[in-house]
NUNUZA-596995 format. One record per residue: residue in three letters; x, y, z of N, C-alpha, C in turn. Coordinates in pm, whole numbers, padded with zeros to 5 digits, always signed. Layout:
N
ALAXYZXYZXYZ...
***
This chain:
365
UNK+07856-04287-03988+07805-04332-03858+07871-04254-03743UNK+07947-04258-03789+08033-04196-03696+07983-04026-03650UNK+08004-03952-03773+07953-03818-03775+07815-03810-03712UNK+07754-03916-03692+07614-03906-03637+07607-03941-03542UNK+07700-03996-03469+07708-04034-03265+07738-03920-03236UNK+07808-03858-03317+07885-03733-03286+07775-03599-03292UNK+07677-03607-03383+07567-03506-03370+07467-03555-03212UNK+07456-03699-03218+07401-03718-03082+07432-03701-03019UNK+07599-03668-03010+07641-03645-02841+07637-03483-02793UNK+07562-03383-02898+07540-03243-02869+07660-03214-02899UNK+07771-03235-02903+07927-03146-02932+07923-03004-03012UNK+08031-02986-03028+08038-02916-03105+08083-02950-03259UNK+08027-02959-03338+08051-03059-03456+08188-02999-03532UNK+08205-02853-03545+08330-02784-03622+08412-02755-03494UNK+08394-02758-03382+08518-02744-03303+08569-02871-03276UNK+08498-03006-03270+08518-03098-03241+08630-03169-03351UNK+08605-03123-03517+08672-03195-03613+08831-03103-03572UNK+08853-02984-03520+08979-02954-03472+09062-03068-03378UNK+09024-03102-03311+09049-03189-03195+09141-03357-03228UNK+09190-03381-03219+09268-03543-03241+09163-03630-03280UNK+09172-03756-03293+09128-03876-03336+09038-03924-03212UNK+09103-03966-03108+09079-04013-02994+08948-03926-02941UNK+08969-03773-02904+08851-03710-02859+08736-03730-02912UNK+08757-03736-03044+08652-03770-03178+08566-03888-03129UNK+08659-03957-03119+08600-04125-03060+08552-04143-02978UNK+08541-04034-02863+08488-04026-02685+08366-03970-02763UNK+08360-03853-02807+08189-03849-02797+08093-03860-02916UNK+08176-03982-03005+08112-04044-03072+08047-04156-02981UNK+08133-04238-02868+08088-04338-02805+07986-04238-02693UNK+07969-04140-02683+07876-04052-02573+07762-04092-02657UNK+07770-04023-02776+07646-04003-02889+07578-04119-02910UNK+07673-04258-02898+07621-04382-02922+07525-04401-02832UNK+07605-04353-02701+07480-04423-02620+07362-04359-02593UNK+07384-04213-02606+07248-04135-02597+07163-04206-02688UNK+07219-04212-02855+07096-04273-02916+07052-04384-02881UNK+07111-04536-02880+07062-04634-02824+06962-04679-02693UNK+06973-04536-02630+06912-04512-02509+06764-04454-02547UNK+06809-04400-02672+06632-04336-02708+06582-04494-02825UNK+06647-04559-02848+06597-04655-02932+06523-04726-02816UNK+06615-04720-02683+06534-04867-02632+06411-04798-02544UNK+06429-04661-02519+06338-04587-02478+06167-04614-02592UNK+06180-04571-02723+06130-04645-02804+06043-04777-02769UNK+06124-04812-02781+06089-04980-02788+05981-05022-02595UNK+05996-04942-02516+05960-04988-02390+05809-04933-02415UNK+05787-04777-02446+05730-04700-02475+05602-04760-02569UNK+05666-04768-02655+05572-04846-02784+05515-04971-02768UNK+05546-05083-02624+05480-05215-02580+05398-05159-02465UNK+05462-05056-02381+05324-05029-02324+05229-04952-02338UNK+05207-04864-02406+05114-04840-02496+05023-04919-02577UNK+05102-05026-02651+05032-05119-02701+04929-05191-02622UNK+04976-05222-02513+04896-05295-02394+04764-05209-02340UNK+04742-05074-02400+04650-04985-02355+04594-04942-02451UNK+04627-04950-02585+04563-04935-02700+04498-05039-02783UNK+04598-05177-02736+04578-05284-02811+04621-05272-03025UNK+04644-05185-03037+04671-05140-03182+04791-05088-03221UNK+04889-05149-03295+05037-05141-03308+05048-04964-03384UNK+04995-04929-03461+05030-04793-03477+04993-04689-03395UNK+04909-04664-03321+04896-04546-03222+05023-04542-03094UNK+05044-04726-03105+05154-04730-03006+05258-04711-03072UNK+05300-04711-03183+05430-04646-03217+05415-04555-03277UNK+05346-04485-03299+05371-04313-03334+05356-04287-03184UNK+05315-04307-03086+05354-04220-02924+05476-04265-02930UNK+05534-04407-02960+05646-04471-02938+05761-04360-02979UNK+05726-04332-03105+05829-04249-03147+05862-04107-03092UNK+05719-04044-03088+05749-03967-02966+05839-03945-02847UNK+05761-04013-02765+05821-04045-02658+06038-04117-02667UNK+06026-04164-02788+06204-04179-02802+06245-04058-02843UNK+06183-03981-02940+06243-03834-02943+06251-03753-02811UNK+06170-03734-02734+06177-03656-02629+06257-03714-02559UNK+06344-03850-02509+06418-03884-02435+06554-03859-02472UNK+06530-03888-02628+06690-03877-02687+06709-03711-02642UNK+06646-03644-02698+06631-03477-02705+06697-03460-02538UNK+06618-03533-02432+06639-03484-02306+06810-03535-02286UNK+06844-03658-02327+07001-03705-02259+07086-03596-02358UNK+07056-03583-02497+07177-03483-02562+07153-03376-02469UNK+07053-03328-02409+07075-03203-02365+07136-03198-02213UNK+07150-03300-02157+07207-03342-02046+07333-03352-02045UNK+07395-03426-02149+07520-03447-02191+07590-03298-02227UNK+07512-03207-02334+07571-03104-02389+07602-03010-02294UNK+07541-03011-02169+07513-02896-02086+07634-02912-01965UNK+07700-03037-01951+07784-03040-01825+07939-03001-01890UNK+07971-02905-01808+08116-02887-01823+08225-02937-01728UNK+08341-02938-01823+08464-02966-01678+08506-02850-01660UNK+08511-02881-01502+08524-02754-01441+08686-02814-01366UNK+08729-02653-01280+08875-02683-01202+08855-02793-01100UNK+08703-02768-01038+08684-02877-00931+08618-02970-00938UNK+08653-03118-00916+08519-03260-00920+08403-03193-00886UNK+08421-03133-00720+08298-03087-00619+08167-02996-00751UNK+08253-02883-00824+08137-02836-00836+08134-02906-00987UNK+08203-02997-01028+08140-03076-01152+08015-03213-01150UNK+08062-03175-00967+07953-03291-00934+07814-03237-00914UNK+07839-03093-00839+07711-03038-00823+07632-03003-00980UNK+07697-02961-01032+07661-02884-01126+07579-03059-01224UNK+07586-03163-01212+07571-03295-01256+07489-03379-01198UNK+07435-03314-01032+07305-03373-00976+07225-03349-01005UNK+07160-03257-01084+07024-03258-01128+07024-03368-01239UNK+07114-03341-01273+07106-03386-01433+07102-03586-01417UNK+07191-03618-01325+07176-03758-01279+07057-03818-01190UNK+06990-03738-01118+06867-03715-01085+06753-03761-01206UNK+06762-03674-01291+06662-03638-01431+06709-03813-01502UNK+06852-03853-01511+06841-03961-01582+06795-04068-01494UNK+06785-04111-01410+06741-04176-01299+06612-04219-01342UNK+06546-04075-01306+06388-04113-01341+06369-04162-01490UNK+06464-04113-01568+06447-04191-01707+06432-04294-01730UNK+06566-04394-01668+06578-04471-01667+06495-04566-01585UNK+06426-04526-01492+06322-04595-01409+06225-04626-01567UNK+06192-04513-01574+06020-04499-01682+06061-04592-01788UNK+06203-04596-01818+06220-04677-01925+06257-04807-01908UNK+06301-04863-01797+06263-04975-01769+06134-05076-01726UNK+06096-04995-01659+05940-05054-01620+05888-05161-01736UNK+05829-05089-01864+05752-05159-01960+05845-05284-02009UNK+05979-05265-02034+06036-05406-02078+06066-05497-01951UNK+06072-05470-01832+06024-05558-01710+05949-05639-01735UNK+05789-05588-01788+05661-05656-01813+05651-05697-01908UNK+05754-05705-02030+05755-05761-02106+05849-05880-02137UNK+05944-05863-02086+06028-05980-02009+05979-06085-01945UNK+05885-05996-01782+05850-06102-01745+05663-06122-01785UNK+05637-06139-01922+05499-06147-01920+05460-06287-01868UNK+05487-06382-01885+05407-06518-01862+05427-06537-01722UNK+05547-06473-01619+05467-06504-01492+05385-06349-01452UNK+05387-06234-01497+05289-06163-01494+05132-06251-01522UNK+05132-06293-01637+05000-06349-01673+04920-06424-01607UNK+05035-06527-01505+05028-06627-01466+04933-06574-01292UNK+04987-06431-01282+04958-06380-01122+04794-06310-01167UNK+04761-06198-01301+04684-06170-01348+04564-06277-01341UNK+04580-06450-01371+04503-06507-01354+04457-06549-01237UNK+04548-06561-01150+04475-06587-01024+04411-06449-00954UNK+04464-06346-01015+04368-06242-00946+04212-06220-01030UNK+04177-06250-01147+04106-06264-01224+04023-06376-01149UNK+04083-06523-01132+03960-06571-01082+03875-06552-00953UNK+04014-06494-00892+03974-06454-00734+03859-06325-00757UNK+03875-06271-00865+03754-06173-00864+03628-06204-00910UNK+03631-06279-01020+03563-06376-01071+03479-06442-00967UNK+03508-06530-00885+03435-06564-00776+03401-06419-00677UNK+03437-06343-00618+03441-06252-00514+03264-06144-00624UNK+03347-06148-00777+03150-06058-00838+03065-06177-00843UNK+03112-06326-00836+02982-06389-00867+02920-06418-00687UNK+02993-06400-00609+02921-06377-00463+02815-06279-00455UNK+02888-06130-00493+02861-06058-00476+02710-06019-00548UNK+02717-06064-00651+02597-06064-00712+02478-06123-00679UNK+02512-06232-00659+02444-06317-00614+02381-06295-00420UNK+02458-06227-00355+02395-06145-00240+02312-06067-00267UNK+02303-05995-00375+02211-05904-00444+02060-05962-00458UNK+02081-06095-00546+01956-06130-00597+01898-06203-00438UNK+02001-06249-00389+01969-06379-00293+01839-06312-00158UNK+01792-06221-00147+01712-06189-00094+01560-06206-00161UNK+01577-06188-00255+01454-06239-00363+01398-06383-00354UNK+01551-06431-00320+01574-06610-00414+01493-06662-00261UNK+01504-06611-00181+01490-06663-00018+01313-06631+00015UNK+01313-06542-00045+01136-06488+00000+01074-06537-00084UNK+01112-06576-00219+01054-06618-00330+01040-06829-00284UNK+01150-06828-00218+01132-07004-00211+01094-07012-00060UNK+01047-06891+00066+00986-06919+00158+00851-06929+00128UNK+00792-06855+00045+00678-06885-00027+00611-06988-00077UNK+00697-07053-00160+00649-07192-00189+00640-07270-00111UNK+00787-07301-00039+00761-07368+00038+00614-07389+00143UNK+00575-07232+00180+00462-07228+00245+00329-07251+00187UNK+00340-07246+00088+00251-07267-00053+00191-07466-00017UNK+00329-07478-00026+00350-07672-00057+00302-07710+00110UNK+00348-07607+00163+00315-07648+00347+00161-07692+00372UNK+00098-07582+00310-00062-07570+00325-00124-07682+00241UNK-00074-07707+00143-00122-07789+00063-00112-07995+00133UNK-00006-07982+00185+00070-08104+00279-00008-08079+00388UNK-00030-08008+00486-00162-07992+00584-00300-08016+00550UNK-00328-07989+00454-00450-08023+00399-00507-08170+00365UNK-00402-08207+00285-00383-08370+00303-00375-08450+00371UNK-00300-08397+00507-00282-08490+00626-00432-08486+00683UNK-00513-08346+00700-00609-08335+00688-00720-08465+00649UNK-00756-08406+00523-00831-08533+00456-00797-08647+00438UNK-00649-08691+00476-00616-08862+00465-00683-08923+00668UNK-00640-08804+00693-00693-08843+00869-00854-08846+00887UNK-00913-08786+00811-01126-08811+00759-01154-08905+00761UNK-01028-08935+00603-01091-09110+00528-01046-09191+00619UNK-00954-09196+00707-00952-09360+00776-01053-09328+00896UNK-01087-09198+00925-01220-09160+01026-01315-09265+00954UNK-01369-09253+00851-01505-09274+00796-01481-09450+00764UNK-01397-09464+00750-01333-09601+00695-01331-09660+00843UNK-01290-09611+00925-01277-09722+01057-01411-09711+01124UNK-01478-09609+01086-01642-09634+01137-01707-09713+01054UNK-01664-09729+00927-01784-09842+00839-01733-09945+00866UNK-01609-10024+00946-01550-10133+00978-01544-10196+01114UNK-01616-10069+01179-01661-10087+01331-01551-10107+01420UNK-01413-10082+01392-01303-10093+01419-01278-09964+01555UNK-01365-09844+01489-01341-09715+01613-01449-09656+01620UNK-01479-09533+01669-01590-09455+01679-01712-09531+01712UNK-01807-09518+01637-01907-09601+01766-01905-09766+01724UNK-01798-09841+01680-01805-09986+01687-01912-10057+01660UNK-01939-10048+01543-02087-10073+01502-02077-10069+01376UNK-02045-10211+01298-02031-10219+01124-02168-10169+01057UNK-02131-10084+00977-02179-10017+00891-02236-09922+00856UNK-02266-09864+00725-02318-09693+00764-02414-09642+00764UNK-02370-09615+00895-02500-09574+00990-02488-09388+00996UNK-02560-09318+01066-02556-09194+01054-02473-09113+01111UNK-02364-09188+01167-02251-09138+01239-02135-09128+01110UNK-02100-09235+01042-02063-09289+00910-02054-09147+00830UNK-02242-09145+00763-02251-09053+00665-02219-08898+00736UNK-02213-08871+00848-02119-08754+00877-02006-08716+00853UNK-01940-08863+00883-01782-08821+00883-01726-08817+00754UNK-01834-08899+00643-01786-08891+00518-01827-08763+00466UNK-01934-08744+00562-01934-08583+00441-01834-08500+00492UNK-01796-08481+00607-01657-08415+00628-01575-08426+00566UNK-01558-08511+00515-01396-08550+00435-01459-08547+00261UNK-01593-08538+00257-01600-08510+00118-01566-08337+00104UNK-01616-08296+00251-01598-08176+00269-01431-08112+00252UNK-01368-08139+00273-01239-08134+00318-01165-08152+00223UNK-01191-08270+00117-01130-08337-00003-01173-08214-00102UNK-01296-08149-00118-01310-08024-00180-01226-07942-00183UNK-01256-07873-00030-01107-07784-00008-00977-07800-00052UNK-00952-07944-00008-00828-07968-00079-00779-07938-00207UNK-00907-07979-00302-00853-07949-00467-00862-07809-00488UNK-00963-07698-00393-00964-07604-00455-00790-07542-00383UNK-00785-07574-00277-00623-07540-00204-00507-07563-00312UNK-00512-07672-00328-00393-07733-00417-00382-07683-00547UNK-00544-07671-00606-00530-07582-00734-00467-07446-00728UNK-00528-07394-00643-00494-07252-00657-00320-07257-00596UNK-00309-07302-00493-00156-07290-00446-00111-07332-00616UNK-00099-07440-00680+00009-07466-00769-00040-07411-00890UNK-00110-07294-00863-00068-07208-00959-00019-07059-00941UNK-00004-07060-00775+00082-06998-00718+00244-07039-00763UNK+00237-07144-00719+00398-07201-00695+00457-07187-00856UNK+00380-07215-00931+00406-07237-01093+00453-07074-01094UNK+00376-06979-01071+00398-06831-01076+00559-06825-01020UNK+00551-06852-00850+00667-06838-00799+00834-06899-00891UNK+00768-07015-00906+00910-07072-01000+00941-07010-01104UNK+00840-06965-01147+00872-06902-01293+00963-06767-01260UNK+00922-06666-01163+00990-06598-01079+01086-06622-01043UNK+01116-06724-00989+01229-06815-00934+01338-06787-01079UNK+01324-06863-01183+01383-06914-01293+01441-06728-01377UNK+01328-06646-01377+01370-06521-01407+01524-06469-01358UNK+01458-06424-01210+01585-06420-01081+01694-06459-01103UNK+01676-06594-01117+01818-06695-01132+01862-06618-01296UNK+01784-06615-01414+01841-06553-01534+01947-06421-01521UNK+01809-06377-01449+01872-06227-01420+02075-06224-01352UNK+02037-06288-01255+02148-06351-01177+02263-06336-01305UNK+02230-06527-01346+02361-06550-01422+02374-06451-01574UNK+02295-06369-01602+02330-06229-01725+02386-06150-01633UNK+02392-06097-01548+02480-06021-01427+02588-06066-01471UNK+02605-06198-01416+02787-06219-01399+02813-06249-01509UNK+02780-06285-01633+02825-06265-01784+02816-06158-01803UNK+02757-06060-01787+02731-05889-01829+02891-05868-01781UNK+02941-05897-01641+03061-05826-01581+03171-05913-01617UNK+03169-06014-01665+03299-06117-01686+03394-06039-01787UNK+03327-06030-01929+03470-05901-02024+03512-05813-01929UNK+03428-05730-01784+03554-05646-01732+03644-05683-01641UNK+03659-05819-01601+03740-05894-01540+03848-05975-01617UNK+03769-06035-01733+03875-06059-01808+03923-05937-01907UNK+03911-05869-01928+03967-05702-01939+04107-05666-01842UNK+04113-05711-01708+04191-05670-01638+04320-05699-01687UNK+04359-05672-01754+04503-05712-01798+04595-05572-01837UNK+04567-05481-01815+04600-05328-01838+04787-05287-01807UNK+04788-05178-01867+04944-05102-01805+04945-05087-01638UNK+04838-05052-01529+04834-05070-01403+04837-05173-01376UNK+04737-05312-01398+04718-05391-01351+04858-05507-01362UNK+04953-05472-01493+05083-05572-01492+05142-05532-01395UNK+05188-05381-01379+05262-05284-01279+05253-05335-01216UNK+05134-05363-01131+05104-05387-00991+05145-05525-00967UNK+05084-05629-01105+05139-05794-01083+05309-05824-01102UNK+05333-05724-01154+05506-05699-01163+05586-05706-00976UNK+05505-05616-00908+05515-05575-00789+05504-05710-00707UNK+05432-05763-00750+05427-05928-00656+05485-06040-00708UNK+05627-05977-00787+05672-06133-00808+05869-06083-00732UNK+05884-06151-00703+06046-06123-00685+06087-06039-00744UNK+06177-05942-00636+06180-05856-00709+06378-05803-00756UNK+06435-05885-00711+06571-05923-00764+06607-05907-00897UNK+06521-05977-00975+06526-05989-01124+06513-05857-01188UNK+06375-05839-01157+06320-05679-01177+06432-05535-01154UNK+06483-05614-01026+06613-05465-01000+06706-05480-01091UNK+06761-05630-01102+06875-05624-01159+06861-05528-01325UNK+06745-05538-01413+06721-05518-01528+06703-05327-01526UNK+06615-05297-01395+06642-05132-01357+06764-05116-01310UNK+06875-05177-01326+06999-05157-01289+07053-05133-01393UNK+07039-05200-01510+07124-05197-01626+07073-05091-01689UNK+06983-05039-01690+06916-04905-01792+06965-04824-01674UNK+06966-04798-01546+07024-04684-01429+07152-04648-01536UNK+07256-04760-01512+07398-04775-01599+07395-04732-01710UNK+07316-04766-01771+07321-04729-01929+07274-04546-01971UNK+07212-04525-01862+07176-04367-01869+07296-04280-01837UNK+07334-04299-01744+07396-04272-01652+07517-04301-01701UNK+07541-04336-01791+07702-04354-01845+07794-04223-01873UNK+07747-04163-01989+07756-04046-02085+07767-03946-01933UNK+07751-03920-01852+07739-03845-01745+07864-03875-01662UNK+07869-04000-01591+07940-04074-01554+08119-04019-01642UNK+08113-04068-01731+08202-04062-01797+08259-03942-01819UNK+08168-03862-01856+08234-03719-01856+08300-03616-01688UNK+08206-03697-01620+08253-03687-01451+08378-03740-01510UNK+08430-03820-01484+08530-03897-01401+08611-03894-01531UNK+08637-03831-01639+08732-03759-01762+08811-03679-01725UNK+08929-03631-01753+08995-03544-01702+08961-03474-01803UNK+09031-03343-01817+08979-03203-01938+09059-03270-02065UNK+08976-03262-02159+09024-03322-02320+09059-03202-02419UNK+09112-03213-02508+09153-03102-02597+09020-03013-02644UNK+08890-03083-02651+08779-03010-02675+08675-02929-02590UNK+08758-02978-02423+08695-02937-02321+08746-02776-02319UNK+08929-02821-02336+08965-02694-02372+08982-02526-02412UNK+08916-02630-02549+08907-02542-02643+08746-02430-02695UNK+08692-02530-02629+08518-02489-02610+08603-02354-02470UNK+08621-02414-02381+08658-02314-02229+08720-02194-02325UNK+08824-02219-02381+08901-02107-02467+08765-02003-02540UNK+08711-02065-02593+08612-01983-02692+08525-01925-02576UNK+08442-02012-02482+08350-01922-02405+08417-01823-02305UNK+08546-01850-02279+08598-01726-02188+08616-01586-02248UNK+08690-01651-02389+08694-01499-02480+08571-01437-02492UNK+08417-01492-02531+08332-01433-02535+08342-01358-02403UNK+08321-01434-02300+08307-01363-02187+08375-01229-02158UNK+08471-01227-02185+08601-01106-02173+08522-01014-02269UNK+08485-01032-02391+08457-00951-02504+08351-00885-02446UNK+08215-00978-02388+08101-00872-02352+08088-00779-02209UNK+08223-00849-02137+08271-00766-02015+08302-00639-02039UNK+08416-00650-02174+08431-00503-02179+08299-00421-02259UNK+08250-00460-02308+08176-00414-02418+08090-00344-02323UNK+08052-00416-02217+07961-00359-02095+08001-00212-02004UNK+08136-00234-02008+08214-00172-01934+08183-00013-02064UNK+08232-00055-02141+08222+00082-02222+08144+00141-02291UNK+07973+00074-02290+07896+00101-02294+07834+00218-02201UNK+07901+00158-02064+07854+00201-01886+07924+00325-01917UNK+08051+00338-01976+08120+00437-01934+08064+00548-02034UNK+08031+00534-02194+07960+00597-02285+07892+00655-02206UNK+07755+00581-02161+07624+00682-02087+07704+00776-01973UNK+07768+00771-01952+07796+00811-01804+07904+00941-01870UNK+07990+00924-01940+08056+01087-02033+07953+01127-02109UNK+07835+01103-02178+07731+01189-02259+07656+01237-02159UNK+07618+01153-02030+07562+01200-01883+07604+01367-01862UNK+07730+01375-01851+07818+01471-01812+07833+01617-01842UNK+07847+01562-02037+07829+01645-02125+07706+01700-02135UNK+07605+01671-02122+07468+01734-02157+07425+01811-02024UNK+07493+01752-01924+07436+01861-01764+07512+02006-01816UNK+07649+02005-01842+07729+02112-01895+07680+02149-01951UNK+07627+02113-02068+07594+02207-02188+07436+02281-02119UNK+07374+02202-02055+07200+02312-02032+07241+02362-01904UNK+07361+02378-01841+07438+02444-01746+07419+02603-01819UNK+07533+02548-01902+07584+02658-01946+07465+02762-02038UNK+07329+02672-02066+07211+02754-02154+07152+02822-02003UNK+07169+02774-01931+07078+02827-01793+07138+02940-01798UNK+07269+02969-01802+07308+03127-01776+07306+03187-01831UNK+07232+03222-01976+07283+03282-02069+07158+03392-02053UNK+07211+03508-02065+07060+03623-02015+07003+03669-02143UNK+07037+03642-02279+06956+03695-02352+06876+03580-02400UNK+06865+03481-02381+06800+03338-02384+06674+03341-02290UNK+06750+03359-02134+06631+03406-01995+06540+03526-02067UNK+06597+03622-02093+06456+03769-02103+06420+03726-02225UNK+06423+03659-02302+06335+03589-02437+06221+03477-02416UNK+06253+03388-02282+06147+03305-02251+06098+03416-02163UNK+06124+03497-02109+06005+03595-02002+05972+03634-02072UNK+06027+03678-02166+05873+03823-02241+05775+03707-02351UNK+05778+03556-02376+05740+03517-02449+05640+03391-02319UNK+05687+03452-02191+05591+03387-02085+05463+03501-02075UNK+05511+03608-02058+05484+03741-02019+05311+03725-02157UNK+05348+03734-02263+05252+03699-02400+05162+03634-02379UNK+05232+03491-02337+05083+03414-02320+04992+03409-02208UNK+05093+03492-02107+04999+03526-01975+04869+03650-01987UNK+04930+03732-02124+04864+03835-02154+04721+03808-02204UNK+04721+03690-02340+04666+03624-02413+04555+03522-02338UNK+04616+03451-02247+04513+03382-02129+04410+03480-02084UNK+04465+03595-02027+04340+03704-01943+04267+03742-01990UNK+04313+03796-02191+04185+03820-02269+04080+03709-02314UNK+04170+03607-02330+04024+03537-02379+03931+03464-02225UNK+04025+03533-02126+03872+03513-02030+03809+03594-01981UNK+03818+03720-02030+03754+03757-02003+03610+03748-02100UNK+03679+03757-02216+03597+03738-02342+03442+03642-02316UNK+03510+03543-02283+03431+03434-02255+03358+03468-02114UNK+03400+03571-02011+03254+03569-01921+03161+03728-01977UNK+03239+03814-02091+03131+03932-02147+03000+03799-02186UNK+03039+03695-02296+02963+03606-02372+02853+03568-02250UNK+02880+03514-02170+02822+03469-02065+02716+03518-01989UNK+02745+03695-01975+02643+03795-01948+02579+03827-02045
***
């Protein structure tokens, strides 16, 4: 176990077994926490995912993922800071890197937040659910409700004409009725030819009526039926949209219900993963130099020295063969039986050029 905090903490695994007991034990406890940090990285990773997949293996094979790449990122955070002569530039040299765990530790807190606090998450999810719930069944219903309004001004006007008509012919019959009773009109019991007028009016009228009333209520029968569609149509609308309301339960939508509950609790828990990242960093800050800090410094300075010179006498190589070779085609430049051997062998091919052009313009003529 041990040997394996110790591979997590990036060390140096054979310079490190040089080193005392104690050093051994510092970045075995480094290594500890890097890994535990990718376990719980893991574990945050793999519930919210779940919440977006709904299916436990796609969320933990990303799960696992995603803990490898975190662990991968803190060993390399850890492996990379040195102690230096000064805090100042052990600090600079350690802000990015505390920066980088920061945001880690944000990303990796978030999802166990929402999983912590799911039941008053759930609890806020539902009231925004019904509040939407009502807000699409308005909304929908503004949609149809222009239909619902022209469709029942209709009838109504339908039932209007039909109710006029009646008042109509009920106002005939007590016409014809108070003339055969001598009660009004010309006061004179019985029917007489004033009588059989007014009754034929109202036989007249009572016609109209049935053909009015027929035909309207089989208007209105049309309209309701219309009516009753509408209204279908309506309530399949807001069942058609209800799964995407009750759907709302997503990785954004907790986030956001996370965001509206107190948020004390919530910090305190992004406090403890800040800490927990941020340790292994921390710690090696505020360490004084250990026998392995040392001894690593020992090894990379010697390299350093080694490819300094190596550079150096590389530089200086080119620069004496530089030297040597100007000398030596120095010394070929002067040499005169070398010179009248390239002239008379310039001299040849200048000779050799003129014949074959001329050659080539005899061909030509």
């Amino acid at each position: 176990m041990k040997q394996f905090f110790i591979l997590c903490s990036g060390a140096d695994k054979k310079l490190l077994e040089t080193c005392s007991e104690g050093e051994q034990t510092k970045f075995a406890g480094i290594g500890a926490t890097v890994f535990f940090t990718a376990v719980m990285a893991f574990i945050a990773s793999s519930y919210a995912l779940f919440t977006v997949f709904d299916s436990i293996w796609p969320a933990m094979a990303f799960g696992v993922v995603w803990g490898l790449l975190i662990f991968n990122l803190d060993r390399f955070i850890v492996s990379t800071i040195r102690k230096r002569d000064k805090f100042s530039s052990e600090l600079l040299q350690a802000t990015p890197r505390i920066i980088l765990a920061i945001i880690i530790a944000i990303v990796i807190s978030k999802p166990l937040e929402i999983k912590i606090f799911e039941k008053e998450i759930d609890t806020v999810l539902l009231k925004e659910k019904n509040a939407m719930a009502l807000s699409n069944k308005k909304e929908v219903a503004s949609y149809f409700q222009s239909d619902l309004d022209k469709n029942k001004t209709e009838i109504d006007s339908l039932k209007s004409e039909i109710t006029k008509k009646e008042t109509e012919v009920n106002a005939l019959y007590t016409t014809y009725i108070t003339e055969a009773e001598g009660t009004k009109g010309t006061m004179k019991l019985g029917k007489g030819p004033v009588f059989k007028e007014k009754i034929a009016k109202h036989n007249l009228a009572k016609s109209e009526l049935d053909t009015l009333r027929k035909n309207n209520l089989a208007k209105i029968a049309e309209k309701e039926a219309k009516t009753k569609t509408l209204q279908a149509d309506l309530d399949k609308k807001v069942t058609d949209t209800q799964p995407i309301i009750d759907g709302f339960d997503g990785l954004m939508a907790r986030i956001n219900a996370l965001g509206k509950l107190p948020q004390l609790p919530s910090l305190f828990i992004m406090l403890l993963f800040l800490a927990i990242e941020t340790s292994p960093i921390i710690a090696k800050l505020l360490s004084p130099k250990g026998e392995y800090d040392f001894k690593l410094e020992d090894i990379e300075t010697a390299l350093k020295a080694t490819l300094t010179q190596d550079k150096y006498q590389r530089d200086l190589l080119v620069k004496t063969s530089a030297a040597m070779h100007d000398k030596v085609y120095g010394d070929i430049a002067e040499d005169k039986g070398l010179y009248n051997l390239q002239r008379q062998k310039a001299t040849e091919l200048l000779e050799l050029q003129a014949h074959n052009f001329v050659e080539k313009q005899k061909k030509t003529l």
